[in-house]
Structures are given as C-alpha cells and as structure tokens.
N, C-alpha and C positions, 0 to 999 in steps of 0.2 A: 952852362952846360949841365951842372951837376943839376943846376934848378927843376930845369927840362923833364931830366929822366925822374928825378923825385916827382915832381907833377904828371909825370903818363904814368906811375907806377899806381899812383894813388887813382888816376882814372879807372883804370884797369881792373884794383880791388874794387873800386866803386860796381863799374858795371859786372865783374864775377859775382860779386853781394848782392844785384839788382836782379839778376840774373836767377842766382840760388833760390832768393826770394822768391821770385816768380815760380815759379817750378813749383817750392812747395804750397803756392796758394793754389796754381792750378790741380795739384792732386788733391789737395784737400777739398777745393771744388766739387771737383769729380764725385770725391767720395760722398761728401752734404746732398749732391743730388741723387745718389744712387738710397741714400738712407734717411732720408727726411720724409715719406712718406709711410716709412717703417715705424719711424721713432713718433710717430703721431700713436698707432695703436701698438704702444708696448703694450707684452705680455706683463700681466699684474699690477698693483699703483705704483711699486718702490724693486728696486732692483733685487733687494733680500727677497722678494716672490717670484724672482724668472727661473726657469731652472738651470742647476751648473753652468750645463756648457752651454747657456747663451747670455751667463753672466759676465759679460766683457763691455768695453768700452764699445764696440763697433761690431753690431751683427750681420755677418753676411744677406746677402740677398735673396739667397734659396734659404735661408731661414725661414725666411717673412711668411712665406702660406702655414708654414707649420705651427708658427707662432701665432698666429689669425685664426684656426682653425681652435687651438687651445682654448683662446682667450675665449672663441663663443661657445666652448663645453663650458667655459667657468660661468658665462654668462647666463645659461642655461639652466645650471643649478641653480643659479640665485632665483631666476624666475619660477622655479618649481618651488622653492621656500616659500614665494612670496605666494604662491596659489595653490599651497598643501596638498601638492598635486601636480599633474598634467593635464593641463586642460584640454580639452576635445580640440582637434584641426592641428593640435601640436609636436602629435606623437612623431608624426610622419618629418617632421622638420626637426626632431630629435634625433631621429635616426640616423637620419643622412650626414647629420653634423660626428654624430657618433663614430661613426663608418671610416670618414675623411679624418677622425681624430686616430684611430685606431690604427687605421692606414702610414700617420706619419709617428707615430709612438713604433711601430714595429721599424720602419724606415732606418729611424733612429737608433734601434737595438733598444728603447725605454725598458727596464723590467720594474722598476722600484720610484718612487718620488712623485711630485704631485701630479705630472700628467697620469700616470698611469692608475691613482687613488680616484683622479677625477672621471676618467673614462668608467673606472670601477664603478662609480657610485651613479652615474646616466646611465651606464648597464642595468645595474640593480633596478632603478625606478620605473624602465620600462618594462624590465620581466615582474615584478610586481604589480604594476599597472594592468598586465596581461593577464596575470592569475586571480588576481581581485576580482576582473570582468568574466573570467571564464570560469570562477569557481561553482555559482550557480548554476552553469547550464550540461556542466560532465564534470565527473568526480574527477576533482585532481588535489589529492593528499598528498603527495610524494613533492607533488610541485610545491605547493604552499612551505611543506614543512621544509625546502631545501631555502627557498628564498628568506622564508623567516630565520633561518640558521645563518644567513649571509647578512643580513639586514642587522643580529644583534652582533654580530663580530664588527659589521660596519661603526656600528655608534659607539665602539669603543675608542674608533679614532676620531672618528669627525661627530658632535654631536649637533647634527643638523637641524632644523625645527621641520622638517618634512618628517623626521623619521618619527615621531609623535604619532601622528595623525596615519602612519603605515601598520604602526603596532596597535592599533585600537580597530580599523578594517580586519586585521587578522586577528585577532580576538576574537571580534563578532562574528568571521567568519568560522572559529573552531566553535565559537557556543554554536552556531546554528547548524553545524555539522554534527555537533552529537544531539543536538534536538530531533535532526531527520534520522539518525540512527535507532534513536528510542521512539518513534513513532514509525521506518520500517520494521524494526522488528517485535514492537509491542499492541502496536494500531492496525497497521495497514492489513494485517493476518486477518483478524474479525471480518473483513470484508467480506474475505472467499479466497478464491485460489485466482493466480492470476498464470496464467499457461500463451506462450505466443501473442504476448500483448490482447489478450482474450480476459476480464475476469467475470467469473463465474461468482455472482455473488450468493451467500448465505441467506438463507430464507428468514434462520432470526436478526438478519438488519431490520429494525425499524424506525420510525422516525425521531423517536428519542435516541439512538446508537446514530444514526447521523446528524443530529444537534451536537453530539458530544464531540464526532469527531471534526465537523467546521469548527466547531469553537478549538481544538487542538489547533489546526491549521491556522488560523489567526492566531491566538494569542502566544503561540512559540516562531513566529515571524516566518514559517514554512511555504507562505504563497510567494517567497523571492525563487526558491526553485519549479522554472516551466515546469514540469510533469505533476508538482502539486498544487497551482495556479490549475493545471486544467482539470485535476479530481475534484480540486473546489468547486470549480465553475461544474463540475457534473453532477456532484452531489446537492447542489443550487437546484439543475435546472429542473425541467418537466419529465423528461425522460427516466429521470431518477424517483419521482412521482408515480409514474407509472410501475417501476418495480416495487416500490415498497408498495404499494396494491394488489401484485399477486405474489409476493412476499405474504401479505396477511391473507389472501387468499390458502395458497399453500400451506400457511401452517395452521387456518384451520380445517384442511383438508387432513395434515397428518393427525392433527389430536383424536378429527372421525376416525380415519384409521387403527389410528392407538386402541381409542375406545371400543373399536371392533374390534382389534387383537384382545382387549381381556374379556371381551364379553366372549370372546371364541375360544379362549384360554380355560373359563371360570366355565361353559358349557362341558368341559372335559371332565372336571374333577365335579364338582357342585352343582350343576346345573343343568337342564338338557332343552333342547328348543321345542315350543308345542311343534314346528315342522317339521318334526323327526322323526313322529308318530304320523303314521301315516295310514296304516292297514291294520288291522285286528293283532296279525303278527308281532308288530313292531309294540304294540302296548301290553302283549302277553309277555313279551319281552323282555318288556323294562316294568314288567310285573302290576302294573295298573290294572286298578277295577273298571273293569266291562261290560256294560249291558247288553247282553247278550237275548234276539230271538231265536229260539231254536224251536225245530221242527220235526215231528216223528219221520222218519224215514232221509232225513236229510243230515246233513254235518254242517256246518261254517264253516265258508271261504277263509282259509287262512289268510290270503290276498282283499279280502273286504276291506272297503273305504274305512276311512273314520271319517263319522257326519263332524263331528264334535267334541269338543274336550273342555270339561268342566270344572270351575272351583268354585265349592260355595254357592253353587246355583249360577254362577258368572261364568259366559265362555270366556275362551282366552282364545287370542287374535295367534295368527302364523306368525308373527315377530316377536313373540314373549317367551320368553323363559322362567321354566318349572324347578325348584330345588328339589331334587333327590329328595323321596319319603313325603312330601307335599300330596294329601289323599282327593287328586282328581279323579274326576268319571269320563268315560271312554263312553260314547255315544257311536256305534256302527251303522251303516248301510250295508245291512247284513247280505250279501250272497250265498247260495246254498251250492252243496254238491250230494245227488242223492247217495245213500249209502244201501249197498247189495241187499239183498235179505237172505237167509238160508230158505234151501226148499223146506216145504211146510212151515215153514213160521207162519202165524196169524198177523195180516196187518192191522194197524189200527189208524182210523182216522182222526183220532184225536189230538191233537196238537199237545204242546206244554210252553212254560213261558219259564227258564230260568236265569238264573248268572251267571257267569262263570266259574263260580266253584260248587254248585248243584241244580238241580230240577225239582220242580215240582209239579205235580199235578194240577192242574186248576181245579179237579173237585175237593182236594182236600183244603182249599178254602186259605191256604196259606198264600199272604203275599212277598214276592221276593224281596230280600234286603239286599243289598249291594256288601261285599265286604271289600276291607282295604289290606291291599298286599303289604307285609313287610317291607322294611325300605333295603335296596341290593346291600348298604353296608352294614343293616342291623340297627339298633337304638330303637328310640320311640317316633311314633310320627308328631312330627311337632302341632302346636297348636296355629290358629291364625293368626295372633297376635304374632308369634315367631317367626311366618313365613313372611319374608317382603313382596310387596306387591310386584309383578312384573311389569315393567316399563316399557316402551315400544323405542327401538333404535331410532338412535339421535340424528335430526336432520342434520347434514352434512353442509347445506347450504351450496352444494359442490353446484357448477355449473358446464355446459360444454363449450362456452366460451374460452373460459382456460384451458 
C-alpha cells in the first residue's frame, strides 16, 4: 500500500515537472518568435553600441522600427564617408530616413547619446550640401558662416573623414567670396553705372580695359557665380564689339570738343577768329589796319564788308585764328554814305585815295602806306617768326550715323 502511494506521488511530481517544463518552453517559444527577426538586424555590431535603454537581454517589439530606422542613419553616414559627400539622387532618401529618425528620437524623449549625435551629423551634411550648391547662385554668408560654426564644434567629437573634404569646399568658397568683393567693388565700377539691371557703360572702356577685366574673371575662378558667367559671355560676344566702336567713336568726338573748347577759350584772352571781323566796324575795332577807298563828298559804311584779311600777303580762311598785335590788312568792299555839304561850300570832283589814319591827294604824288595799330594790351608787334601759323579746325571725323 505504502508502495502504491510512494509510486502516484512520484508520478504526479513527474507530470507537474513535465508540465512546468512545458509551459516554460512554450513561452520562451513565443518570445524566439516575436524576436528573432529583430535580433537579425541589431542596432550596432556589439551590444556596448545599442543605446541604454535597449541595452537588455530581450527588446521589445515596438522597439524594432525605432531601432531599424537608427541603424540606416548609421548606415547612412558610413555611406557619405565613403563618397565624401552626398551623392546626386541621395539627398532625397536622406531625408526621409532623417525625418523617421527624428520622429522616433523625439518619441523616445532622446536629448543626449548617439542617436541624437547621429541625427546631428545627417542634419549637418544636408544643410551643408544645400549651402555649397546655393552659395554661388544668391549670397548667403550668414548660412555658410553658421554651418561652418557647427561643422567645427562637430569634429571635435566625431572625427569623420567627410568632414575633411566640407572644410576645403568652404575655404574655397570664403577665397572666392572675397575675390567677388574685390572685383564688385574695385572692377566692376570702371564699367559704368549700373541703374535697374540697366548698365550704362563708360566711354573710356576699351578693348584693352576688357582683356584686363576677362582675364580677372578667369583667373580669380569668378565665372562659378551666373551673373559673372553672363558679363563674361557679354564682354566675349559681338554686341560688346559694337560698343567699344562708339566708345572710340565718342571719345574722339569729345577730344574735338575739348579741342574746341580751348581754341574757344584761347580766342578770348589770346586770340580772335578771322570770322569775327566781319565789317569795317569790327576791324576799327579791334584796331586793325584798313585800306580804306574814300571818296569826296562821301563817308564809309561803318557796316561795309570785309573782302579780306591779310598776313604777309597770305589771306587767311574764316576758320583761323589771329594772335592779338599780329600786323594783318583789312581789305574792304567799301560802301559809301553821302555826306551833307554846307550852302556855298564849293564841290569838288576830285576824288582822294587814303587809309585809315590819313589822305592824300593824288596830285601831291604821295603813295599811301598802310600803318599798324598798336596792339589792345600794349608791347611790341611781334615779329613772324613769333607769330604761329594758324591752323584750320580739326576734322572731328564725327558722323551722323552715330
């Protein structure tokens, strides 16, 4: 009897032992299947790289995407090492990983540790990547200088090999930003004015001043920014040909003018124009000798022509100019205006032939000499050696084309 019950008792612990067994094979079952597709892509190679709290023997299930998503930010980085850069068609598939990591880093309350260093540093490489590409096309200083402020505080923790090759892009970019500085504000001015995307260029450009300035454009690396890419291309093409043409045109249009402002200047003090003398008047005037017909019973037109004006036996043309005290002859087309008589005065038909500062009779057999007036400021009259020849105003070459 005692046998009996000693043998169902030992059954009994058998099947409660078989029993418990079971039990905890089937939960741990359970669990193998809920985490064996997990534990294929752990977060990191070794568990000292998961972070804290999914540092455990058994991670949850709603882990899993969070820890997936991690794993291809890390992934991510590695791939941008390996291609010192973000390569084109990637950016967009950066993002989105980014977005979903960020997503589960907030979820989580992350503020500190390597998910949130990692999200840091796929931040950084895309706003870099953005300001690199846009720095050329609109000024953006502010941007460069904030990201390169983040970039050197970054490689103080992580010293990445992408970060190499970001610090040498913004290098080149600050050299090329003060090259365009010192060519808007040292170059670009010689041009002209530039008013409303309008410029007005300077007549002294020519084509030696735009050799000088392509060659700036090229050799300070300036054709990477469009709007000096297209001055290049304008200063290149034909149109830009066509102004440096009346460019030379116009300024030898203004040296004419110049040269006519001193000849019109030096007509004032020094000099006066044969056109200026025009009537008998105007050369008693300006105190010239006159040959003068006069006539009994007649006076001279104050208003009479001048046939002529002489030096040296040489006329001089209406575009010459005469130096003050220079001893010209005043040749008239004398007009008369009769003068009254008193009653009883005896007329006489005999004519006289003088000059201007006397008469003579023709029978006293004297021939007129011509005298030379003083000169208006006083001194001597010079000699011809002294006097310079006068020269006839300089063709202008002007056309009415332009």
């Amino acid at each position: 009897m005692i046998r009996k019950i000693l043998i169902g008792a030992m059954v009994l612990a058998t099947l409660v032992t078989v029993g418990f067994i079971a039990l905890i094979a089937d939960i741990t079952w359970e669990q193998y299947q809920d985490t064996k597709e997990w534990e294929d892509t752990s977060f990191g190679e070794a568990m000292s790289e998961v972070p804290p709290f999914l540092a455990r023997n058994y991670v949850r299930a709603e882990d899993k995407e969070a820890v997936l998503i991690w794993n291809e930010v890390a992934q991510a980085l590695n791939q941008i090492d390996e291609d010192k850069g973000i390569r084109d068609g990637k950016r967009s598939e950066y993002e989105q990983i980014l977005q979903k990591s960020k997503e589960e880093q907030e979820a989580y309350g992350l503020t500190e540790g390597e998910v949130p260093l990692l999200n840091e540093r796929l931040s950084l490489y895309l706003e870099l990547e953005d300001a690199i590409q846009q720095a050329y096309t609109e000024p953006a200083t502010e941007t460069l200088k904030g990201v390169s402020t983040r970039l050197y505080s970054l490689n103080v923790e992580v010293q990445a090999p992408v970060h190499a090759v970001y610090f040498e892009k913004l290098n080149t970019i600050a050299a090329d930003y003060q090259a365009l500085a010192d060519f808007l504000s040292d170059t670009l001015p010689s041009l002209g004015t530039l008013q409303e995307k309008v410029l007005t260029v300077n007549t002294s450009i020519d084509k030696d001043t735009t050799k000088d300035i392509l060659s700036q454009l090229e050799e300070g690396n300036l054709r990477k920014f469009p709007f000096l890419e297209k001055l290049y291309r304008l200063l290149s093409g034909d149109s830009w040909s066509t102004i440096l043409y009346r460019n030379q045109i116009s300024r030898q249009y203004q040296a004419w003018m110049a040269a006519k402002a001193n000849l019109e200047a030096l007509s004032k003090s020094s000099y006066y124009s044969v056109s200026s003398i025009q009537t008998y008047q105007q050369a008693t005037d300006a105190g010239l000798s006159v040959n003068v017909e006069e006539r009994d019973g007649y006076t001279v037109d104050p208003n009479s022509p001048v046939e002529a004006i002489s030096y040296d036996g040489i006329v001089l043309t209406q575009d010459q100019y005469i130096r003050y005290g220079t001893p010209v002859v005043v040749e008239l087309t004398e007009k008369y205006i009769p003068v009254p008589e008193p009653e009883g005065t005896p007329t006489s038909g005999e004519g006289t032939t003088s000059t201007l500062e006397g008469t003579q009779t023709p029978e006293e057999g004297i021939t007129p000499t011509p005298e030379t007036t003083p000169t208006p400021g006083g001194g001597t009259t010079p000699t011809p050696e002294e006097t310079p020849t006068p020269s006839p105003t300089p063709d202008d070459g002007w056309t009415e084309e332009w």
